[in-house]
C-alpha positions as a Markdown table, in Angstrom:
| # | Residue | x | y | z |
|---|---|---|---|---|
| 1 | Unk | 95.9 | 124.6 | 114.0 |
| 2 | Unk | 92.0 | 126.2 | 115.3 |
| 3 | Unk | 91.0 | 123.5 | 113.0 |
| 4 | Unk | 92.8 | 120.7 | 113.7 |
| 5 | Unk | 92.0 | 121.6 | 118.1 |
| 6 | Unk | 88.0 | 121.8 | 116.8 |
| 7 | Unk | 88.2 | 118.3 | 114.7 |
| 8 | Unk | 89.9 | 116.9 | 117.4 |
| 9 | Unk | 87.4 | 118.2 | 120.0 |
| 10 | Unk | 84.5 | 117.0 | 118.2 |
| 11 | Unk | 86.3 | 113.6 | 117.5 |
| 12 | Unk | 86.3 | 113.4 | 121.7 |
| 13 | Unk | 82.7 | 114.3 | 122.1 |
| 14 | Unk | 81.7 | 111.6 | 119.9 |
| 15 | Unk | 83.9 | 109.3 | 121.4 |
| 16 | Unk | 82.0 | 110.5 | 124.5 |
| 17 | Unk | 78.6 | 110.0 | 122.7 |
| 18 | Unk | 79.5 | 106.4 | 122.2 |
| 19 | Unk | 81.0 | 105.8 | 125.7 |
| 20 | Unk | 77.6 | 106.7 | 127.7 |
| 21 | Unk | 75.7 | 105.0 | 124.8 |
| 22 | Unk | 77.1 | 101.6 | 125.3 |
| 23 | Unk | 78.6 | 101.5 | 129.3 |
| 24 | Unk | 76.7 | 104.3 | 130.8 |
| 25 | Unk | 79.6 | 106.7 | 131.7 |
| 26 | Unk | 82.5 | 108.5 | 129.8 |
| 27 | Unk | 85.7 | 110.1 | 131.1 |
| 28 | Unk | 87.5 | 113.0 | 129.7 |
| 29 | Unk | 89.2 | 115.7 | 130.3 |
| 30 | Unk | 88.8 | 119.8 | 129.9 |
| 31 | Unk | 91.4 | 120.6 | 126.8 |
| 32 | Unk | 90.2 | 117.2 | 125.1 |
| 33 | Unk | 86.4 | 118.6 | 124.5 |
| 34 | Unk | 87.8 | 122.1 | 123.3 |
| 35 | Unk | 87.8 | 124.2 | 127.2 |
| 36 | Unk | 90.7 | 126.5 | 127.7 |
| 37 | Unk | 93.6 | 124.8 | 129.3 |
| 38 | Unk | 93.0 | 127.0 | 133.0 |
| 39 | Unk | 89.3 | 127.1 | 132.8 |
| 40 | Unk | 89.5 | 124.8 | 135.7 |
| 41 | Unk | 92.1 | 126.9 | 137.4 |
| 42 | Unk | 89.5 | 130.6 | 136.3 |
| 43 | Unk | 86.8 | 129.2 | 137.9 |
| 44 | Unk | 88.2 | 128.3 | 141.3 |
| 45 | Unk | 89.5 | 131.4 | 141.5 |
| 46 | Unk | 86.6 | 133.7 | 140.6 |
| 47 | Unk | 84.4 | 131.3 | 142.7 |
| 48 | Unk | 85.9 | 129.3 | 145.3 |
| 49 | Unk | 88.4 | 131.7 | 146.5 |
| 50 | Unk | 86.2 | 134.3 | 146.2 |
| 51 | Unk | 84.2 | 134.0 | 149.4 |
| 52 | Unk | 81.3 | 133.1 | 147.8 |
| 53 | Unk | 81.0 | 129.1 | 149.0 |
| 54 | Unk | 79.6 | 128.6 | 152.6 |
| 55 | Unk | 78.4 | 125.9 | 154.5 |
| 56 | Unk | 74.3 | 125.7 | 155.1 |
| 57 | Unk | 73.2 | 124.2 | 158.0 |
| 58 | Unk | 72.0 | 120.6 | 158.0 |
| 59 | Unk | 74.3 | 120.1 | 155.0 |
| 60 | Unk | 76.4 | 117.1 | 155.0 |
| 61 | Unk | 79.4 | 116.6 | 155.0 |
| 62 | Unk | 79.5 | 119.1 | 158.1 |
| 63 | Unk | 82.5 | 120.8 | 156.7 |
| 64 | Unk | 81.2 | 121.0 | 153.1 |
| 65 | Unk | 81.0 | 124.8 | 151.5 |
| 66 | Unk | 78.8 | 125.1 | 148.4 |
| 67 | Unk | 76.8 | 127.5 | 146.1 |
| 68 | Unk | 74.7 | 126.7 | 143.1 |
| 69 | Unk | 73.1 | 127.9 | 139.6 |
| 70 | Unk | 70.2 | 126.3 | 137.8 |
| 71 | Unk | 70.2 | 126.8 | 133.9 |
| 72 | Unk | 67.3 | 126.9 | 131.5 |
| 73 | Unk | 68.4 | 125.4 | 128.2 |
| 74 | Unk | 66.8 | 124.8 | 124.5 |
| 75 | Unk | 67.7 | 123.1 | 121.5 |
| 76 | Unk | 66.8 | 124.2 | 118.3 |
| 77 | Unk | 67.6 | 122.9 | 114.8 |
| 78 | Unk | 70.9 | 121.7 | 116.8 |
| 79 | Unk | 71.8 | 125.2 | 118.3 |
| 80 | Unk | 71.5 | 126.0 | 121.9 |
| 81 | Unk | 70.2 | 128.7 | 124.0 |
| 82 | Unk | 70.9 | 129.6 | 127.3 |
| 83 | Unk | 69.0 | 131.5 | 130.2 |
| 84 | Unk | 69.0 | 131.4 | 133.8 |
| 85 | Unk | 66.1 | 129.5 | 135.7 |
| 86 | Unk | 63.8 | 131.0 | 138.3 |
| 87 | Unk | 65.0 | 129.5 | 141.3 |
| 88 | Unk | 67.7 | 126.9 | 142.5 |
| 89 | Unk | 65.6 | 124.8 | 144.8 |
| 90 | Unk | 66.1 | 121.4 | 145.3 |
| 91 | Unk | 63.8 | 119.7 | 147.3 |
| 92 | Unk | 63.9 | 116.2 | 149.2 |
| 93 | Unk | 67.5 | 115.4 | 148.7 |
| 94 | Unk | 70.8 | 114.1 | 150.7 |
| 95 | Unk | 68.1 | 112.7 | 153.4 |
| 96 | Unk | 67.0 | 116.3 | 154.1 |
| 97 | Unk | 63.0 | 117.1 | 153.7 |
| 98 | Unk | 61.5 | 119.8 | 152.5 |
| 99 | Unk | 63.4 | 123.0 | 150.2 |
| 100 | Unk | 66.4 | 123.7 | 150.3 |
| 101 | Unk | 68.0 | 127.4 | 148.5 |
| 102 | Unk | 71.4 | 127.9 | 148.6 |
| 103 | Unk | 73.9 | 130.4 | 148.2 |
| 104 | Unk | 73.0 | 131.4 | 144.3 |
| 105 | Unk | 76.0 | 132.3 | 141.7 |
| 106 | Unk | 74.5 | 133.7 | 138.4 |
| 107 | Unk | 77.5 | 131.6 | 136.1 |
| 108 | Unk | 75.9 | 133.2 | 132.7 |
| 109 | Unk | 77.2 | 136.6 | 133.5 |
| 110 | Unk | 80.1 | 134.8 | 133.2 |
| 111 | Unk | 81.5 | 134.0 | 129.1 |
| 112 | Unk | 83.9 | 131.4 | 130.1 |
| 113 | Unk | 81.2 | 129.6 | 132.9 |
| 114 | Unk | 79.0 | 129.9 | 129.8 |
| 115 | Unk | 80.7 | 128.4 | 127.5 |
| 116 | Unk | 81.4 | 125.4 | 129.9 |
| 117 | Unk | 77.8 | 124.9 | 130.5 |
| 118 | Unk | 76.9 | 124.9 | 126.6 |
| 119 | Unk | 80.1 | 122.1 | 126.4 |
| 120 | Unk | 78.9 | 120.5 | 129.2 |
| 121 | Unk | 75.2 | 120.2 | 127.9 |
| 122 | Unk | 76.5 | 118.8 | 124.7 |
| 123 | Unk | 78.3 | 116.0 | 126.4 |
| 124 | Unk | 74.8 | 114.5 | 126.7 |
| 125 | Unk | 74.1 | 112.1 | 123.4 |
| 126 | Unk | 72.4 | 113.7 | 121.0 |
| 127 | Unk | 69.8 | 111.1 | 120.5 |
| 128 | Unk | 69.1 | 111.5 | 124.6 |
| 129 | Unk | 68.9 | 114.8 | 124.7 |
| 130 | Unk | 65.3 | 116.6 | 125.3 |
| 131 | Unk | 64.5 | 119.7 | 123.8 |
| 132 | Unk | 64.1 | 121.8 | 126.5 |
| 133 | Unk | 65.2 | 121.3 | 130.1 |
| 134 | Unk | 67.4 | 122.5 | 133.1 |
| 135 | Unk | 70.7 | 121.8 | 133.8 |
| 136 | Unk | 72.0 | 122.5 | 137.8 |
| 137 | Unk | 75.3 | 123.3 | 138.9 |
| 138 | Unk | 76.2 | 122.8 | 142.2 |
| 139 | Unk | 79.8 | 124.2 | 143.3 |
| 140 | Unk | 81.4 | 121.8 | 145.8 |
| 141 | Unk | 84.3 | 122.7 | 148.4 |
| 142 | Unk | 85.1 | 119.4 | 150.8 |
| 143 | Unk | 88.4 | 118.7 | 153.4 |
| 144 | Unk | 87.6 | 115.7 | 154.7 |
| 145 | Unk | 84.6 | 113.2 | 153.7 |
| 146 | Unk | 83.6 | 113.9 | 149.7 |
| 147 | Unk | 80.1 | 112.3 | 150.3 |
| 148 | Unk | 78.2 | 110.3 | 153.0 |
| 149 | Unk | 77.4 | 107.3 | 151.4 |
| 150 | Unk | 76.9 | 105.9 | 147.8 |
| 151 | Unk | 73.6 | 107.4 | 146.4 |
| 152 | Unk | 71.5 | 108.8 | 143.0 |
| 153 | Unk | 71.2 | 112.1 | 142.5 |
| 154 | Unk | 67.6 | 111.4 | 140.6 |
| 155 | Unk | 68.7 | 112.8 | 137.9 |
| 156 | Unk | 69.0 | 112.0 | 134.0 |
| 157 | Unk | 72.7 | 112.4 | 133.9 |
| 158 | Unk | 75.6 | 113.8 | 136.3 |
| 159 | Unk | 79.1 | 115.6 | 135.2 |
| 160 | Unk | 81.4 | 116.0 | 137.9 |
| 161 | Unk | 84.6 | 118.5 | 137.3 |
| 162 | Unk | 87.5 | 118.5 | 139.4 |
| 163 | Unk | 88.9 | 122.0 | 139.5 |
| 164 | Unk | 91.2 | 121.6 | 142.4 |
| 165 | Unk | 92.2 | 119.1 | 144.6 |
| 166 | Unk | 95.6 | 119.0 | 147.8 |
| 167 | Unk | 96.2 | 115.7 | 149.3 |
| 168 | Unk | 94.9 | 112.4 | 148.6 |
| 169 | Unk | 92.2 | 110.2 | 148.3 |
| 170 | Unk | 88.6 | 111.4 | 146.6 |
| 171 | Unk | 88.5 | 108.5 | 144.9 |
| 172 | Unk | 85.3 | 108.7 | 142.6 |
| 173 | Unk | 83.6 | 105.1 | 142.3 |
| 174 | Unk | 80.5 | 103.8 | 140.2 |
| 175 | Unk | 78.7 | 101.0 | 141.3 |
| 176 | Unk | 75.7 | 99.0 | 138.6 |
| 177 | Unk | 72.6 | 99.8 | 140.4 |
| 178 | Unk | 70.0 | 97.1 | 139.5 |
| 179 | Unk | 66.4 | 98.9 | 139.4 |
| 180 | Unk | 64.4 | 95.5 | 140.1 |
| 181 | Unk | 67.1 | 94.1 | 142.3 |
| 182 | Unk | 68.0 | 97.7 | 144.5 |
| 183 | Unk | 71.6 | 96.7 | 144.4 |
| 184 | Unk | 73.5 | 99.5 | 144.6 |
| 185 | Unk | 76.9 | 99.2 | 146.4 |
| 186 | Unk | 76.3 | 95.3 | 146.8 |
| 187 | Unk | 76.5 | 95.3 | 142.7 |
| 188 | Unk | 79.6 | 95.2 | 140.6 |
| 189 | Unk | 81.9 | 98.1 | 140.6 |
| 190 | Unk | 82.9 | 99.7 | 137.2 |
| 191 | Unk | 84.8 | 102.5 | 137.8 |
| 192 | Unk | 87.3 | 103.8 | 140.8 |
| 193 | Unk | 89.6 | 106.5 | 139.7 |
| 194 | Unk | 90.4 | 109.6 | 141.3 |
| 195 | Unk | 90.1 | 112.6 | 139.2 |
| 196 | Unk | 92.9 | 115.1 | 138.8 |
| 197 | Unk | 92.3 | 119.0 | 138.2 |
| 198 | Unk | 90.9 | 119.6 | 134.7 |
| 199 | Unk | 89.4 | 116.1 | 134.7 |
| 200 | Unk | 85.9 | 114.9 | 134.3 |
| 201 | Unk | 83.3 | 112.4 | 134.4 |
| 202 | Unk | 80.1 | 112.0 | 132.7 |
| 203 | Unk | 77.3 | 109.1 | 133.7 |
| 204 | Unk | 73.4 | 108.0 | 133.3 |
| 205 | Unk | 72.4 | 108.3 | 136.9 |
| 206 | Unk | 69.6 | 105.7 | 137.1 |
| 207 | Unk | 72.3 | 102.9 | 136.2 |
| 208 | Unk | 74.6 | 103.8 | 138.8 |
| 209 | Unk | 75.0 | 104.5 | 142.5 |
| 210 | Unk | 78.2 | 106.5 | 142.8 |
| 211 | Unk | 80.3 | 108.6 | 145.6 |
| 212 | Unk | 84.1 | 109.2 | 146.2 |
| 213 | Unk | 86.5 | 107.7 | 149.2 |
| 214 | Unk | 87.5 | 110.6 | 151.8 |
| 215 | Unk | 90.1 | 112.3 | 150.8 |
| 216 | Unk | 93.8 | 112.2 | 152.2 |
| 217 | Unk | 95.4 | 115.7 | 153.8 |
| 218 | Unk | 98.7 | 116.2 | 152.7 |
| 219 | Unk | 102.0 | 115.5 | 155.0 |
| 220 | Unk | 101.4 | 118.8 | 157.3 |
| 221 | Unk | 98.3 | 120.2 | 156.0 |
| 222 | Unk | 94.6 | 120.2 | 155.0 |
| 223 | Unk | 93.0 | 118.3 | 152.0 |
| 224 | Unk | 90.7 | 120.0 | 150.1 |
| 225 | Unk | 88.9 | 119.3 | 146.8 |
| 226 | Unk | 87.4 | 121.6 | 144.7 |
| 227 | Unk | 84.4 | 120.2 | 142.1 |
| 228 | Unk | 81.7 | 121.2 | 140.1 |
| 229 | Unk | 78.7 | 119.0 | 140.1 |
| 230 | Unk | 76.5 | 119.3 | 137.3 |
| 231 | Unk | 73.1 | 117.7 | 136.8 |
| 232 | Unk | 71.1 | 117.4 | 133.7 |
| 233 | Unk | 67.6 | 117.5 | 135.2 |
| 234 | Unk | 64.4 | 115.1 | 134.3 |
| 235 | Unk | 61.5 | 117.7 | 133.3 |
| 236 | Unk | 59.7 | 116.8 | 136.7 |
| 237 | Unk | 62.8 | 118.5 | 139.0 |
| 238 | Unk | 61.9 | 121.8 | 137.5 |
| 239 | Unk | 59.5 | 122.6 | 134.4 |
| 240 | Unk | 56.9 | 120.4 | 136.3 |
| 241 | Unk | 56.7 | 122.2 | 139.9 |
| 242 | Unk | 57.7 | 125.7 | 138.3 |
| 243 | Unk | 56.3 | 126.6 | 134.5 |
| 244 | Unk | 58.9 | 128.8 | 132.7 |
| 245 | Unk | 57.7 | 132.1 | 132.3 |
């Protein structure tokens, strides 16, 4: 049975390979690329209910909690190593100047978090994948709006996992994003689907703008949506502003 799950899981990896290859994106879900069944459901537990998320000032959306990790990563002769990075900065983004450091969570210490970062790493075409780099993951807690507006990360490729979501809505959306042109939400839409717990979504930022409709509270209560957003870096986000040591 072990290796029938494993064939099958590599047998959905590829068929994620080809996906981003050919349209750009890929869809998939946590038990179909070999994750534990509740490793959605662990996570949110140990770090969303923990106390750990909290909302940083000039953040948006205004009610958005968050904390963050930045992984080092290496490939060699096909095997991958693991360290954490020196700092989680993130500079210049969400229409915010200068550095931004938030709340830090150390996910290596972690065997389960680590194991869903090497998975998460490997979603990445082999053919596209660089041998060294940093990979960011940003924990994401939202009630009401999911995003601001459609928008690029700047990064090489995004993974967003849905650990949790009550009510509605949070409807994640792609739009072609035409480099020459600056279309973004004005181009065609490919892809509107709301993502269930234990569901996930790999794209190739640069061809996309992408975001997610508010979300919906239930009949009597509050929505809430629980994600990790996960970033496979170009070398200039990190390696070029801070050497590894």
């Amino acid at each position: 049975m072990a290796d029938t799950s494993a064939s099958n899981s590599l047998s959905e990896l590829r068929r994620v390979h080809d996906d981003v290859t050919e349209h750009g994106f890929a869809l998939t879900a946590e038990s179909d690329i070999g994750l534990p069944p509740k490793c959605g459901r662990n996570l949110q537990e140990a770090y969303f209910d923990g106390g750990l998320l909290k909302h940083d000032e000039g953040d948006k959306p205004d009610d958005r909690e968050r904390a963050r990790d930045v992984i080092y990563y290496e490939w060699n002769d096909g095997e991958l190593t693991l360290q954490e990075y020196e700092t989680i900065a993130i500079w210049d983004r969400s229409d915010i100047k200068g550095e931004r450091i938030h709340t830090r969570i150390e996910l290596l210490k972690d065997q389960q978090a680590r194991e869903l970062i090497e998975t998460f790493v490997s979603l990445v075409p082999e053919e596209r994948r660089r041998p060294r780099g940093t990979f960011g993951v940003n924990l994401f807690r939202t009630h009401t709006d999911v995003v601001t507006k459609p928008h690029q990360d700047e990064e090489e490729f995004i993974i967003l996992y849905v650990l949790d979501r009550e009510g509605d809505g949070a409807e994640s959306y792609l739009y072609k994003y035409d480099e020459q042109a600056g279309t973004g939400e004005d181009g065609e839409q490919v892809l509107r689907q709301q993502l269930n717990p234990g569901e996930l979504m790999i794209f190739e930022d640069r061809r996309f703008k992408h975001g997610a409709t508010p979300l919906t509270p239930p009949p009597g209560g509050r929505a809430k949506r629980d994600v990790l957003v996960c970033t496979v870096d170009f070398p200039t986000t990190y390696l070029e502003r801070q050497p590894v040591s």
